[in-house]
C-alpha positions as CSV (number, residue, x, y, z in Angstrom):
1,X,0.0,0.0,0.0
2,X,2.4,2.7,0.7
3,X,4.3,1.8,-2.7
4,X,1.1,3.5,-4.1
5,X,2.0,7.1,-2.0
6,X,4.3,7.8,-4.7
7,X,2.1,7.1,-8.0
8,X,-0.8,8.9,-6.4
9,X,0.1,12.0,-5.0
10,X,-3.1,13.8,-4.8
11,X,-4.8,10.7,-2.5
12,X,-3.9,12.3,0.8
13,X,-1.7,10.9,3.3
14,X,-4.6,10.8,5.8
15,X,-6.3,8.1,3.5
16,X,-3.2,5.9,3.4
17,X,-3.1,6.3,6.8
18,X,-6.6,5.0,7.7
19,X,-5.9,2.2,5.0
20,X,-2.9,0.8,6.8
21,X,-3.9,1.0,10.0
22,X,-6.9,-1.1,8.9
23,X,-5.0,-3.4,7.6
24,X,-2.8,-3.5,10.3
25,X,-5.2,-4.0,13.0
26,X,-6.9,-6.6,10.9
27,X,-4.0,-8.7,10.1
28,X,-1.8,-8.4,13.1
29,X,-4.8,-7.7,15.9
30,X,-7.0,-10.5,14.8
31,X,-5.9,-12.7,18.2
32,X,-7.8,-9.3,20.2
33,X,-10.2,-8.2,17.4
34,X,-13.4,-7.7,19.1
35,X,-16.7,-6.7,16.9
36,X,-16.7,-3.6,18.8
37,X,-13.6,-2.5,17.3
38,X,-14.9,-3.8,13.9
39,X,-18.5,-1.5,14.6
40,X,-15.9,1.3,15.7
41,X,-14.2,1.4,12.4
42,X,-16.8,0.7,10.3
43,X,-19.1,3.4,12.0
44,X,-16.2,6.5,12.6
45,X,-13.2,5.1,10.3
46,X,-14.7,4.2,7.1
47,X,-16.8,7.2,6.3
48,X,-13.6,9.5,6.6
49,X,-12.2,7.7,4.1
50,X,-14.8,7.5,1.8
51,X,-15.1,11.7,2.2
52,X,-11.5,11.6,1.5
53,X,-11.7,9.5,-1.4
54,X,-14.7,11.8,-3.0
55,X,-12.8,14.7,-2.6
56,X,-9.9,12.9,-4.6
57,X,-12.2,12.1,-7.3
58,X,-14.1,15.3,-7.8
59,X,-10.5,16.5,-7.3
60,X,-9.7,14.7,-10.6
């Protein structure tokens, strides 16, 4: 994921951020996943990124 920092400049970093954390906390956290924390960033996490990625593409 962050190879793609450099071929897309105008995604912010804040998106990248919120994908690798994600990812992180998905693929090294699963042992103390929880489907609170799953609720937590699908209800506060996910629309950020999704206003982040519409402002890319109206950006465009």
């Amino acid at each position: 994921m962050s190879a793609l920092l450099p071929a897309s400049p105008n995604i912010s970093a804040n998106v990248y951020r919120l994908i690798i954390r994600l990812r992180h906390i998905l693929v090294h956290g699963y042992d103390v996943i929880t489907p609170d924390i799953i609720w937590e960033i699908i209800t506060n996490k996910i629309p950020i990124l999704v206003q982040e990625l519409d402002a890319m593409i109206k950006g465009l």
